[in-house]
N, C-alpha and C positions, 0 to 999 in steps of 0.2 A: 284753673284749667291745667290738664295734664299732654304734654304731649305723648303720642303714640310714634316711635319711630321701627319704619320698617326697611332691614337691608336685605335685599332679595342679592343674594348668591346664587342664584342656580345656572349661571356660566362661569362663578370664577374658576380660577387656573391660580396656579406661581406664575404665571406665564403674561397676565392681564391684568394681574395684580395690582394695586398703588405700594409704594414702598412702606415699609412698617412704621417711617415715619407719621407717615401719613393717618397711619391706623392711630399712632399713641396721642396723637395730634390731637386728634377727635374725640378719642376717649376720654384724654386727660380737659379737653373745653367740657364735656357733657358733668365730667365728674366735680372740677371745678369752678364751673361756672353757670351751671342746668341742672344740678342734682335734684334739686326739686321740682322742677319740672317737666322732667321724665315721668311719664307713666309708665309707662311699656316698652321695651325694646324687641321686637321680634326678630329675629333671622329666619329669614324663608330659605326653604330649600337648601343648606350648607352644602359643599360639596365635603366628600370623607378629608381631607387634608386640612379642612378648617378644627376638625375635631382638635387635632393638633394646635395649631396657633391660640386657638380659645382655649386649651388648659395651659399656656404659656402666657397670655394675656391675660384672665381672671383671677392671676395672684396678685395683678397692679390695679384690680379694682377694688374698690372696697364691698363690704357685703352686702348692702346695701344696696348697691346699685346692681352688684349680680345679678340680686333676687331680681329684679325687674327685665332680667335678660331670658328670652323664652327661645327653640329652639321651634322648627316646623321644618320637618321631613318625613318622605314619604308620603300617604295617600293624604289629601285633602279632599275628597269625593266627600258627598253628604253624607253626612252620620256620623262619618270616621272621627276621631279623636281628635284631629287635626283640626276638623271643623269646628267640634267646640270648642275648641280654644281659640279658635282663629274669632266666633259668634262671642265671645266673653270677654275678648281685648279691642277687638276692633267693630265689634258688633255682627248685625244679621245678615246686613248687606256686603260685608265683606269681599266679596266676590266680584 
């Protein structure tokens, strides 16, 4: 079995933020000690400032684990793009 993990951002801030320790914490348990069972990583909704920190963070991941990091912004109404990807990682009921 694979886990699916999903971090929904769609109110973070710098402001609300957990400290970056925090983030490499996490990163570095999934990568050293969950890598295989990770399935999926989703990030819902990013806000634009994350764009930043995740091209600063995905040089301390390996490729590997990248590839399993998906991003999700913008529409997710039916149809949209969003949805099938959201229908093909987490399934139909996603919602």
């Amino acid at each position: 079995d694979k886990l699916l993990i999903v971090i929904k951002l769609h109110r973070f801030s710098l402001l609300n933020s957990p400290p970056p320790s925090h983030a490499k914490e996490t990163l570095e348990m999934l990568m050293n000690h969950f890598p295989e069972s990770a399935g999926h990583i989703i990030v819902y909704r990013p806000p634009r400032v994350f764009s930043g920190l995740w091209a600063f963070s995905a040089k301390l991941i390996d490729a590997k684990m990248r590839s399993k990091v998906h991003f999700i912004s913008g529409s997710v109404a039916d149809g949209s793009a969003n949805d099938a990807l959201m229908r093909r990682l987490a399934g139909d009921g996603w919602k």
